[in-house]
C-alpha positions in Angstrom: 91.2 106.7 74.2 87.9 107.6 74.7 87.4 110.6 77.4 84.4 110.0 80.3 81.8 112.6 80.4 81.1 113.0 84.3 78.3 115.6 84.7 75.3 115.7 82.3 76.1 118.4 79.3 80.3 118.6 80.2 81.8 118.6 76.9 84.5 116.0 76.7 88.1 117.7 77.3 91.6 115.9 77.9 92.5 118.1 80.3 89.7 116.1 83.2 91.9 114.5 85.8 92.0 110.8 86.3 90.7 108.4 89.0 92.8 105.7 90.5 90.7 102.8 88.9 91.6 104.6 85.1 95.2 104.2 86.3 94.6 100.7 87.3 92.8 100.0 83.7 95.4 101.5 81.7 98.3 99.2 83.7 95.8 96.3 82.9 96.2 96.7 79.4 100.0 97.0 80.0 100.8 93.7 81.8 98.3 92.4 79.4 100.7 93.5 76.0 103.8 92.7 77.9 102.2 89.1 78.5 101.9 88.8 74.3 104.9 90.2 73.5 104.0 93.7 72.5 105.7 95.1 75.2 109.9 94.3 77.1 110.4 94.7 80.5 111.6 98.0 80.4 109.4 99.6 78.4 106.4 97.7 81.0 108.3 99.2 83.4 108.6 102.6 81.8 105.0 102.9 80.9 103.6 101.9 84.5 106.0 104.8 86.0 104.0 107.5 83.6 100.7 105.6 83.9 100.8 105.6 87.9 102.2 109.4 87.6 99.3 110.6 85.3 97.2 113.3 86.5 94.8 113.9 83.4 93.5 111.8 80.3 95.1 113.5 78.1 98.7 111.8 79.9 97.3 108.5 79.6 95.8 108.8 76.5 99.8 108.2 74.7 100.5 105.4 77.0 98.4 102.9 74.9 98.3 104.4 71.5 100.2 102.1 69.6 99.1 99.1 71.2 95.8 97.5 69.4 93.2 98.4 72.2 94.6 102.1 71.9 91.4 104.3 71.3 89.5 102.4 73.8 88.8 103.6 77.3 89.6 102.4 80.7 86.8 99.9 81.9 85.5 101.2 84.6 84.7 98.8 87.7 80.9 98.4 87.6 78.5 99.3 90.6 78.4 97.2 93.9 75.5 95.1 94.4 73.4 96.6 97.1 74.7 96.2 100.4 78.3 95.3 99.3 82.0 97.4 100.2 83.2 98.4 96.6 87.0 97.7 96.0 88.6 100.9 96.3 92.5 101.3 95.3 94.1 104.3 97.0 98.5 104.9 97.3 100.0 103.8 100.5 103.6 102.5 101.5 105.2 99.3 99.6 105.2 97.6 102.6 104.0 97.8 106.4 103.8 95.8 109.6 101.7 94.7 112.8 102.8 92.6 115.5 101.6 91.7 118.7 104.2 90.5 121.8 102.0 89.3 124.7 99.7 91.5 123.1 96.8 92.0 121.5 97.3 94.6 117.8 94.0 95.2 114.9 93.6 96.7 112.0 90.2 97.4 110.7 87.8 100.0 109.2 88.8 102.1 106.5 93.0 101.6 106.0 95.4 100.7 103.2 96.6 97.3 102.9 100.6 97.9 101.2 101.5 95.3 98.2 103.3 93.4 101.3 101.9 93.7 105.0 103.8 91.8 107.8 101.5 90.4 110.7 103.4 88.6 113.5 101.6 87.8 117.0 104.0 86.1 119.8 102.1 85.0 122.7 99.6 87.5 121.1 96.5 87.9 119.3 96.2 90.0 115.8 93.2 91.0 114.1 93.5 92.2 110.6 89.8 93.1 109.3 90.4 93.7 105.3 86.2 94.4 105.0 86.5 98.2 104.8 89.6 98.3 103.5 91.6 100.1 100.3 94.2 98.0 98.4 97.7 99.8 97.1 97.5 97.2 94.3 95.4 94.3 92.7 97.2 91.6 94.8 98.1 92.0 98.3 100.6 89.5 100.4 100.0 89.3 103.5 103.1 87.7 105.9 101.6 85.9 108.4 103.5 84.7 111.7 101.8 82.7 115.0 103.9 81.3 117.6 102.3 80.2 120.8 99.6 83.2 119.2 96.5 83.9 116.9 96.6 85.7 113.8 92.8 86.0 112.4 92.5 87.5 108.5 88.9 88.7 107.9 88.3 89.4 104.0 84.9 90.7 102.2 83.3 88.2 99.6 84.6 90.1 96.8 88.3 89.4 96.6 90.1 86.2 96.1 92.0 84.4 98.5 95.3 81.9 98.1 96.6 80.9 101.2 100.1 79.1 101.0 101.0 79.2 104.9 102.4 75.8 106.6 101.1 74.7 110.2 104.5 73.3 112.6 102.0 71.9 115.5 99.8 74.2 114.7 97.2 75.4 112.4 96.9 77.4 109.0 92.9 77.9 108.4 91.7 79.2 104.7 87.9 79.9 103.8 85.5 77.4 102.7 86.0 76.5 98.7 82.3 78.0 98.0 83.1 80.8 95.5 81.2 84.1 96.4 78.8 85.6 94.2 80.4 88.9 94.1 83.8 87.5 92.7 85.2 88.5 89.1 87.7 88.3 87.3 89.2 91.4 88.2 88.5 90.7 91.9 91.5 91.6 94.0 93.7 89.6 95.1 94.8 88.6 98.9 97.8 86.3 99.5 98.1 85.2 103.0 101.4 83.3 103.6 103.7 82.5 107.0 103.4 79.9 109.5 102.1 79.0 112.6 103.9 77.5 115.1 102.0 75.9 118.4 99.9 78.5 117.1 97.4 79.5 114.6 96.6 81.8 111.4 92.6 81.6 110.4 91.6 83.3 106.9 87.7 84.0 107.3 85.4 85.6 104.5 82.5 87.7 105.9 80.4 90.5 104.8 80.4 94.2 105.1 80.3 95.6 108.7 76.7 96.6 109.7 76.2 100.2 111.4 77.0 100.8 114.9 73.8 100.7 117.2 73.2 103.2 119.9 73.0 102.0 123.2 69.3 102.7 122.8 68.8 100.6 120.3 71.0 97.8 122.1 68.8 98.1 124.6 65.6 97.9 122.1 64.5 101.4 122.8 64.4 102.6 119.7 
């Protein structure tokens, strides 16, 4: 596997510790051998477990030496367009929860989405804001529950979006079918599923949060 030189003149060395997104690669290639064959469950399964507990290249490097892209290095994701949140991937808990009971619960700015995230709202209103956020893995479900409520999903043009919830007297609102310039194949992935009942869930794509003005220049003083 080929080893990243990070600062001008470094000389190469096995010993550099690893980024999140060279873990992410190397588990790309993994699912991607299991899916031909290469690979059984449990040896997917045993190889993720080192891949995920790597610290430096030189533990990755013997996860994907036998396999045919072995010798090739992690692709890395490629610069954000000007302007745009990059997808970040950061550890967090398996699985986490929101809800709002005659209420009113958010989540936004920088946090980490869990593989499965629980949002109910009762009589309630819940705002979960996915713009700044980090993702635990490539695809995200989110559990989505509105009775008598609003649950309102805001996601950044770069990730995809399948939403599979049903509407009982109520409503279950996805994005428009346009396809954002800034999705790719290796896009994230959000899931929203759940239902709505006399209620309504609302998936919404919008772009990165502007800075915060001043009062000043709210007022056009500056």
């Amino acid at each position: 596997m080929g080893l990243p030189e990070p600062h001008p003149g470094q000389p190469r060395r096995a010993d550099l510790r690893v980024s999140d997104a060279d873990r992410h690669a190397v588990a790309e290639i993994l699912r991607e051998a299991a899916g031909e064959g290469r690979l059984d469950i449990d040896e997917l399964e045993e190889r993720l477990e080192e891949t995920y507990k790597a610290k430096t290249y030189a533990d990755l490097e013997p996860i994907t030496q036998d396999l045919p892209i072995a010798g090739q290095a992690p692709v890395m994701p490629a610069a954000p367009a000007a302007g745009a949140v990059p997808v970040v991937y950061s550890e967090g808990e398996a699985s986490d929860s929101a809800s709002a009971f005659l209420s009113n619960v958010e989540r936004k700015g920088v946090w980490v989405v869990p593989q499965q995230f629980s949002v109910h709202a009762v009589l309630g209103d819940a705002n979960i804001d996915l713009r700044e956020a980090h993702y635990s893995a490539r695809e995200v479900v989110i559990n989505a529950t509105s009775v008598l409520g609003s649950v309102k999903v805001t996601v950044p043009p770069n990730v995809h979006v399948i939403v599979e919830g049903n509407g009982v007297l109520g409503e279950f609102n996805e994005p428009s079918a346009k396809v954002p310039e800034a999705l790719t194949a290796d896009s994230p992935v959000v899931r929203v599923r759940g239902l709505a009942v006399l209620g309504d869930v609302t998936v919404k794509r919008r772009g990165p949060r502007g800075p915060k003005r001043t009062l000043r220049q709210h007022l056009g003083l500056e």
